[in-house]
C-alpha positions as CSV (number, residue, x, y, z in Angstrom):
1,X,0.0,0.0,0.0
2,X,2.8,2.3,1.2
3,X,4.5,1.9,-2.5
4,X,1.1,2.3,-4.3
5,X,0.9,6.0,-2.1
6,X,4.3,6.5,-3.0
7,X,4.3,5.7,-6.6
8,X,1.2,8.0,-6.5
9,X,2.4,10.9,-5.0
10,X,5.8,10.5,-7.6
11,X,3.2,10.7,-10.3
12,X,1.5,14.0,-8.8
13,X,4.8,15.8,-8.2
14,X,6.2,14.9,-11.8
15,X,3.1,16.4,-12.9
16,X,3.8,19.4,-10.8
17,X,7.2,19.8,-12.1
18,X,6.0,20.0,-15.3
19,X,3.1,22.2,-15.4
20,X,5.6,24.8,-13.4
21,X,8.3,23.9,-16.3
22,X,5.5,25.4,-18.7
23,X,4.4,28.0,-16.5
24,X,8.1,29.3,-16.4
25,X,9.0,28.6,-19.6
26,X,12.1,26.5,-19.0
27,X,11.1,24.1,-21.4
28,X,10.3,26.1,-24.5
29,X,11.3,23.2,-27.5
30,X,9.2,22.2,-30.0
31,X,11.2,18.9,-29.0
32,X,10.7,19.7,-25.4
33,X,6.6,20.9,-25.6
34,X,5.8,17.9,-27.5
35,X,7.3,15.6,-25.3
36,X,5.1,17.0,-22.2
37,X,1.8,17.1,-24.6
38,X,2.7,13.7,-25.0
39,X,2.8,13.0,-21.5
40,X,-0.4,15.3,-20.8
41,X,-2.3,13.7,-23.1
42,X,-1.8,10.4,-21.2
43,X,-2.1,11.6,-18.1
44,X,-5.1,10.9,-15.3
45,X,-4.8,15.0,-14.7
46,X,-5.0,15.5,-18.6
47,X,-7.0,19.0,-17.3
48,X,-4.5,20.2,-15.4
49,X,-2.5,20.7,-18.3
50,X,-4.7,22.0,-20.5
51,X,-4.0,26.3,-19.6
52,X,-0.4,25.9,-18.7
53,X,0.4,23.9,-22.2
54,X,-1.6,26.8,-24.4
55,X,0.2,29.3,-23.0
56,X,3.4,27.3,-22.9
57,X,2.6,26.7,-27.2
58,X,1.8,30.7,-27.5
59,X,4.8,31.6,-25.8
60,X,6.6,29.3,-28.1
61,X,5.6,31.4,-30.9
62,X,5.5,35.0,-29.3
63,X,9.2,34.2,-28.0
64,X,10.3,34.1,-31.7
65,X,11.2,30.2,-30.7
66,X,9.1,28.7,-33.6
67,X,10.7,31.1,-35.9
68,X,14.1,30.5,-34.9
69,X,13.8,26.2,-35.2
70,X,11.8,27.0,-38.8
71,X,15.1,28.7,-39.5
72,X,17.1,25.9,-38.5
73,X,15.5,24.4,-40.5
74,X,16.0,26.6,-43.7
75,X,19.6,27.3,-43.5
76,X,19.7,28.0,-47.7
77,X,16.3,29.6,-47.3
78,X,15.6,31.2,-44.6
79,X,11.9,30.7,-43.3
80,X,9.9,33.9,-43.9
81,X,8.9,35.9,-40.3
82,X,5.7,36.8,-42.1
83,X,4.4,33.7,-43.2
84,X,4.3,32.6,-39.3
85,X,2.5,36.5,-38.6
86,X,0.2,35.4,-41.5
87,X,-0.4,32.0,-40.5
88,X,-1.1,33.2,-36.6
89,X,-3.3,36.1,-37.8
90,X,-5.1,33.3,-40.1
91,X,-5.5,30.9,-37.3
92,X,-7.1,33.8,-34.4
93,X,-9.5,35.0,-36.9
94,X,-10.7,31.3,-37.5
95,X,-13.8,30.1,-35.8
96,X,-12.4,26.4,-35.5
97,X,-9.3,27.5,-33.7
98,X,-10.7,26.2,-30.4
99,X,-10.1,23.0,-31.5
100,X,-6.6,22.9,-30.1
101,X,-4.4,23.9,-27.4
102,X,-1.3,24.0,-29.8
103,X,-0.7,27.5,-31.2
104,X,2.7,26.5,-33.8
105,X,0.7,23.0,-34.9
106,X,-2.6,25.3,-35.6
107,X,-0.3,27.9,-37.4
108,X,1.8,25.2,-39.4
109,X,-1.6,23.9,-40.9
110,X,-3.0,27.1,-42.0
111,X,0.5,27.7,-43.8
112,X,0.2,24.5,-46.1
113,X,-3.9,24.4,-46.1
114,X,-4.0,28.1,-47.2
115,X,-0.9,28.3,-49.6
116,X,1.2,30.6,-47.5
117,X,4.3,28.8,-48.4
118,X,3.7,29.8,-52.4
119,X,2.4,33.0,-52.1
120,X,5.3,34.2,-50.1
121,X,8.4,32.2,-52.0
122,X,7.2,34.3,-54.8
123,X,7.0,37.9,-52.9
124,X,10.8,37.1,-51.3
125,X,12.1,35.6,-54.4
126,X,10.9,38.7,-56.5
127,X,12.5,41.2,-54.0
128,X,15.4,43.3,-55.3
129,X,17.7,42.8,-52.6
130,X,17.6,39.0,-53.9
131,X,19.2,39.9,-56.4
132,X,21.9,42.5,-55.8
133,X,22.4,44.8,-58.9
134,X,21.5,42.2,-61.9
135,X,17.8,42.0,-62.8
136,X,16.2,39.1,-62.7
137,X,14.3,37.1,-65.4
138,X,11.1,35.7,-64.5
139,X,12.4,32.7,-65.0
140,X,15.1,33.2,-62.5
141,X,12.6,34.6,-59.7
142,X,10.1,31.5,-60.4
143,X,13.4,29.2,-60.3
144,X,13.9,31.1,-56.8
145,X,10.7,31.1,-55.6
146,X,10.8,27.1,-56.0
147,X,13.7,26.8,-54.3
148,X,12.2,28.8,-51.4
149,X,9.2,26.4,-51.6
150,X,10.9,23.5,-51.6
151,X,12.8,24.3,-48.3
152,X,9.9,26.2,-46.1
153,X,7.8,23.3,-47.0
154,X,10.3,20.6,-46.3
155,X,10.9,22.8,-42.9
156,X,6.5,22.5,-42.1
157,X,6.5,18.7,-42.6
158,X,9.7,18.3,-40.2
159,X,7.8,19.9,-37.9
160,X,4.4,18.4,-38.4
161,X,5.8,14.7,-38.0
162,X,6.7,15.8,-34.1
163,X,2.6,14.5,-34.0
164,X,0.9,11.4,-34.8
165,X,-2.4,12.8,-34.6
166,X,-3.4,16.3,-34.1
167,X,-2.9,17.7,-31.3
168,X,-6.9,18.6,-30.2
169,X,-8.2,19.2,-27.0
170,X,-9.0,16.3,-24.8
């Protein structure tokens, strides 16, 4: 009995620890978040989690932190800031946004569902700083703008295979 009391109060600290990790933002990893949601999602206190792990997934996004691993991503490319501004405008202004707790997984599905990805390769790619003093053919901007493409979008489905299923509420 004394190890079943034990093993349960082990269980309610750990659960503790990392609700205050989110609070606090000491874990702030798309690596690191989804490796609590994971845990959350099993858990007997699954509630518990739900307000500390939405704020933990908006502060992962407001801290620039989803940027800057999209950017790790996209070392030739750089990943576009304004896609991710797009995407999170997108995904306040939709109705169905309640559907989950995860802010970056909400914001990477409105990039690829709405065309994000497309519609800003081909803004960047066009931009005369691109391109230094020589001017561009069409040809070369759309052979840029694929190239941006390729990357961002190889940089989204990285990030969406950190879930199994989507991340909804539970």
């Amino acid at each position: 009995m004394a190890r079943s009391s034990r093993s349960s109060g082990s269980s309610h600290q750990s659960t503790d620890q990392l609700i205050r990790s989110l609070r606090h933002h000491t874990v702030n990893t798309l690596t690191g978040l989804c490796r609590i949601e994971r845990i959350a999602a099993t858990s007997s206190n699954v509630r518990l989690f739900q307000e500390p792990m939405t704020e933990a997934w908006t502060y992962y996004v407001t801290s620039n932190q989803f940027l800057t691993e999209l950017r790790g991503l996209t070392r030739s490319y750089p990943f576009c800031s304004e896609i991710v501004t797009d995407a999170w405008a997108r995904v306040a202004a939709d109705p169905e946004s309640d559907r989950s707790w995860n802010l970056p997984w909400m914001c990477l599905v409105k990039m690829t569902e709405d065309g994000l990805v497309g519609a800003y390769a081909a803004v960047e790619a066009a931009k005369p700083e691109m391109w230094g003093r020589a001017q561009p053919s069409a040809e070369d901007v759309a052979q840029l703008a694929a190239c941006f493409e390729y990357e961002w979008n190889t940089a989204i489905e990285t990030m969406l295979r950190h879930w199994e299923s989507p991340p909804t509420w539970f």
